[in-house]
N, C-alpha and C positions, 0 to 999 in steps of 0.2 A: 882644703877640701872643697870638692865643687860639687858633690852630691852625695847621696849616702850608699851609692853604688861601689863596692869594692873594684870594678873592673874603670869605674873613672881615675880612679886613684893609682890603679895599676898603670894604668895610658901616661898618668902626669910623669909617672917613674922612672916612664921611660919602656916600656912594655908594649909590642905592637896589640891590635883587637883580637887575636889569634889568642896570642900567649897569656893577657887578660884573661880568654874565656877559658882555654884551659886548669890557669891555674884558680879559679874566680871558688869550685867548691873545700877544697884546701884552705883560702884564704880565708873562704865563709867560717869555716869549723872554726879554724885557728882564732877570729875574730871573735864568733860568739862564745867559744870557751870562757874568753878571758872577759869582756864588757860586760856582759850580764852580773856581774859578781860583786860583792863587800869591796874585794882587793880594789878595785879599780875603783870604781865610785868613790871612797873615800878621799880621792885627792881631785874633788869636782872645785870650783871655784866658783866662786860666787858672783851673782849678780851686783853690779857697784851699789852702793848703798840701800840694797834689799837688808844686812842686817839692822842699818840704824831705822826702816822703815816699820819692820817687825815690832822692834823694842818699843816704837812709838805707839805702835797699835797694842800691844800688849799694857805699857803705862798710862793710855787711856783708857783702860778697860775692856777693852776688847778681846778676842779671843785668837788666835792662831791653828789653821787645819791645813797640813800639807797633806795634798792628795797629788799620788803620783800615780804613774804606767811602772815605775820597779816593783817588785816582785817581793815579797815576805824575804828570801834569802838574801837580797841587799839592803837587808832594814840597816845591818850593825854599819856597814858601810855610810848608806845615809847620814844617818848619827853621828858618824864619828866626822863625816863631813861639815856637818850641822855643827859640830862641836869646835871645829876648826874656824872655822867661820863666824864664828862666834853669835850663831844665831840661837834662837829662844830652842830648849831640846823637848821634846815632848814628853807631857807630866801626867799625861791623860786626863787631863782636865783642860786649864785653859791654853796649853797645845799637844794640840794630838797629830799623828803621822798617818795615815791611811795609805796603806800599802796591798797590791792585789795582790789576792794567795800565789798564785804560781806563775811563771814566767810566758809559758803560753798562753793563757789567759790574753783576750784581745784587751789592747789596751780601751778603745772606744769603749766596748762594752763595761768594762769594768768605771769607766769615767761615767757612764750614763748609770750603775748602778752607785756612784757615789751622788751623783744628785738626786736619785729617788729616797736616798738614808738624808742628803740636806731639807728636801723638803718636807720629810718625813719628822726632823728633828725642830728645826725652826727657819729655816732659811738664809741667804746669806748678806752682808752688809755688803760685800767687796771679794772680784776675783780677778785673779791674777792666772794668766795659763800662755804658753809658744808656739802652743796648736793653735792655728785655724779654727780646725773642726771645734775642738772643747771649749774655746771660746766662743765660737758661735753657739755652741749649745751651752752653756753659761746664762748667756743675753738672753736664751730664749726660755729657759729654766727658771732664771728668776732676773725680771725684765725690770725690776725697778732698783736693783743692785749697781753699784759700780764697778763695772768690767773692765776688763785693761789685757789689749795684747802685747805680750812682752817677747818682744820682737827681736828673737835670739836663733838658735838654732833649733830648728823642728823637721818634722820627717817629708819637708817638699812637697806634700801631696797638693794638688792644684785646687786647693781650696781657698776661699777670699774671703777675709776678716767684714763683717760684718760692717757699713758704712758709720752705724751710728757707736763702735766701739775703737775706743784709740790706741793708737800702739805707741808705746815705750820701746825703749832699747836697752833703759836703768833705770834705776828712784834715785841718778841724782838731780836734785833740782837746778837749772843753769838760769844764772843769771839775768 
């Protein structure tokens, strides 16, 4: 994958920019039928030692708040991800899931209405996020927390991680 454009993907395949563009709303439909969903989600794979990172935070007391851009109908997917993974499930208590109601829902917005409910509640020790943007809005939201770009796949958008926040690529620690 060299971007999140279906007609890049068509080109690698072997597709001239023509036959790409033709077939590119077809592909779109067919695409988001299926990704946005439980089915698919469910078999997400994890970041390398993000569950032993979790557990750790969780056995010192701490708390656990996954905040995503999926949508209420891929909560059970989530979960059963989460379950696979054998990461902490949310107990709604010390880990909760925060999931934005509906799928069009913008994702920014709905991330900027999660930190107005963090500030609101008590603020945060540590974030963790693959966007650019919501990391840069992390750092700026609560500036004395430890922020962390985790530097995976995200939506391209030409945005640049803040100088004074660092990127990761895993939690596993090297030697």
């Amino acid at each position: 994958m060299i971007s999140w454009d279906l007609r890049d993907t068509a080109r690698l395949c072997g597709l001239d920019a023509k036959e790409a563009e033709k077939l590119f709303p077809e592909m779109k439909a067919f695409w988001r039928d299926r990704f946005f969903t439980s089915e698919y989600c469910k078999d997400d794979t994890p970041v390398a030692g993000a569950r032993e990172y979790l557990q750790r935070v969780l056995q010192a007391g701490g708390e656990v708040l996954y905040i995503t851009g999926r949508h209420e109908e891929m909560g059970r997917g989530t979960i059963e991800s989460f379950r696979r993974a054998g990461f902490p499930l949310p107990d709604g208590s010390k880990v909760q899931l925060w999931l934005k109601p509906r799928l069009a829902d913008d994702d920014d917005a709905w991330k900027e209405i999660c930190h107005q409910r963090l500030i609101a509640l008590r603020g945060i020790a540590c974030a963790f996020d693959n966007e650019p943007t919501h990391v840069n809005a992390y750092k700026r939201s609560f500036p004395d927390a430890v922020v962390v770009h985790l530097d995976t796949d995200h939506s391209r958008r030409p945005v640049e991680v803040l100088p004074d926040i660092p990127s990761i690529h895993d939690f596993v620690m090297e030697p």
